[in-house]
C-alpha positions in Angstrom: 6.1 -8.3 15.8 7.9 -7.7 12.6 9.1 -4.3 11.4 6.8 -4.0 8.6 7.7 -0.7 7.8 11.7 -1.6 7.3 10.5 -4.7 5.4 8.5 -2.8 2.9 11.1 0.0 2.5 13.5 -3.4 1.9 11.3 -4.6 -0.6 10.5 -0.8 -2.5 14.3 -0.5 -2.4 15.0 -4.1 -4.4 13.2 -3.1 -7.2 9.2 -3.7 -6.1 6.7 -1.2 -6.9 5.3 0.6 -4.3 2.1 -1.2 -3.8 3.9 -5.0 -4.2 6.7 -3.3 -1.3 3.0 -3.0 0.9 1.6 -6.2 0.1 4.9 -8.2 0.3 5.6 -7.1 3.7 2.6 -9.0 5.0 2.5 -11.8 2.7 3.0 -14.3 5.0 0.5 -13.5 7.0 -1.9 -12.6 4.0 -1.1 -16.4 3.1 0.3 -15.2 0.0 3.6 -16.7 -1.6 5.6 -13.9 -2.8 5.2 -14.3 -6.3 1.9 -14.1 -5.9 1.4 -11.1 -3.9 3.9 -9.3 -6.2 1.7 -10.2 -9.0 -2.0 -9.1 -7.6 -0.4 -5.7 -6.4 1.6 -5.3 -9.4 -0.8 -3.3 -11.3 -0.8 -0.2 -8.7 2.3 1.2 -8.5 3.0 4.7 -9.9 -0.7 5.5 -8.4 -2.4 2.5 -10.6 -0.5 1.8 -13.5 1.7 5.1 -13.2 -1.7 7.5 -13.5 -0.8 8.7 -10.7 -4.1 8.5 -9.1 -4.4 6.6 -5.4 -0.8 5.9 -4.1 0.4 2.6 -4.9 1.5 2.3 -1.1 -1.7 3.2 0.1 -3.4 0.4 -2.5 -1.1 -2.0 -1.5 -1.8 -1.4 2.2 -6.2 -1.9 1.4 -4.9 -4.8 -0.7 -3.6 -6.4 2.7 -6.0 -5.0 4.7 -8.7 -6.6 2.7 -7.1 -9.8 2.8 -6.5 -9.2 7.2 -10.1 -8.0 7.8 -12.4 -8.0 5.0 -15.7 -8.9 4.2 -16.4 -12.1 1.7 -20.2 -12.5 1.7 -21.9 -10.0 -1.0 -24.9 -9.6 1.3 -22.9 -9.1 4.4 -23.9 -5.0 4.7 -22.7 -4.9 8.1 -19.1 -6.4 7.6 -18.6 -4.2 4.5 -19.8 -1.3 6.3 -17.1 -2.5 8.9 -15.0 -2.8 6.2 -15.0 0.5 4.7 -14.7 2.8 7.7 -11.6 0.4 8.4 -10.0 1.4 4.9 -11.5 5.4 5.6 -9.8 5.5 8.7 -6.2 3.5 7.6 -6.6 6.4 4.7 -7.3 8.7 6.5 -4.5 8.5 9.3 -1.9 8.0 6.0 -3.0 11.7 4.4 -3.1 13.2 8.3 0.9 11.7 7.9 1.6 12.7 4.4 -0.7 15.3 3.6 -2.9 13.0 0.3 -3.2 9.9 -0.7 -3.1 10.9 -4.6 0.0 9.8 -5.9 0.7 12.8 -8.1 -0.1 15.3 -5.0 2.4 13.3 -2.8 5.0 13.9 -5.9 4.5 17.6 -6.2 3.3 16.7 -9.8 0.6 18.9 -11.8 -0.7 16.3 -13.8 -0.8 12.5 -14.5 1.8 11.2 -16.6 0.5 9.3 -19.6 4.0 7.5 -20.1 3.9 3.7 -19.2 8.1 3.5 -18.3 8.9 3.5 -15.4 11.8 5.6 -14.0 15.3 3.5 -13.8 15.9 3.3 -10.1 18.9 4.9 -9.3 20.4 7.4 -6.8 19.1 10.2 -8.4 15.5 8.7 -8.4 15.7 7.6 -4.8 16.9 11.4 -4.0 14.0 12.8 -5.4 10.9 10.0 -4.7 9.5 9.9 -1.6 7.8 6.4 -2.5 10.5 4.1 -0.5 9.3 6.3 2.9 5.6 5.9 1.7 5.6 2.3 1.8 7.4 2.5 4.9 4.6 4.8 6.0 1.6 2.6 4.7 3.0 -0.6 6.3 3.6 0.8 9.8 0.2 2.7 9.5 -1.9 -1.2 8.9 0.9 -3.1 11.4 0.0 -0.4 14.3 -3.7 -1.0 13.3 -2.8 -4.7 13.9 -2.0 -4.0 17.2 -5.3 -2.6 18.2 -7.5 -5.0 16.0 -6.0 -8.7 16.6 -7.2 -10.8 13.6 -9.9 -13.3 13.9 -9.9 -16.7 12.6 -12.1 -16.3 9.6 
């Protein structure tokens, strides 16, 4: 099996946000190309457009998830009620790792930043960002889950 979690920190550390570094790391077998991947998970890094809300890492991880395992007919109660206590528990083992899974708690920041721009990546902001170990954290979280749950031909 592929290190997802080295893959994903790969991706974080060429520049991807935190949710596309998720995503991209099981493109392939989300039967996504990579620009297209990069694109649907682009709008939730920085904790959904840099609101620091829910984790970029831990959207981009649902994002996949939901591509792996979920549901696809609206009146399919049982396989979204399968569905959710799949994305409570993947949450839930990534803030028993990390302590939340709000962006701006994971930061040590008091409040959301309103600012658009994201921070030039440098050695500084590497340093200081625990992001890059996040996505690490997010992808190794859904590719142990992927052990235990094999996927199904859909």
């Amino acid at each position: 099996m592929k290190d997802y979690e080295a893959i994903a920190k790969d991706l974080f550390k060429e520049g991807y946000n935190c949710s596309q570094a998720v995503l991209l790391a099981f493109a392939e077998e989300c039967g996504l190309d990579e620009k297209t991947a990069a694109a649907v998970a682009s709008s939730f890094g920085g904790g959904m457009g840099r609101l620091r809300e829910v984790c970029g890492t831990v959207s981009g991880m649902f994002l996949a998830a939901g591509i792996l395992y979920g549901y696809t007919e609206p009146k399919d109660y049982e396989g979204k009620k399968e569905h959710y206590a799949r994305i409570q528990e993947l949450a839930h083992t990534f803030k028993e790792k990390n302590g939340s899974i709000i962006c701006r708690e994971l930061l040590g920041l008091k409040d959301a930043s309103l600012s658009p721009v994201p921070e030039k990546r440098t050695d500084e902001y590497y340093k200081k960002r625990p992001c890059m170990e996040l996505a690490g954290c997010a992808a190794g979280i859904l590719s142990e889950y992927m052990k235990t749950h094999p996927l199904s031909s859909k």
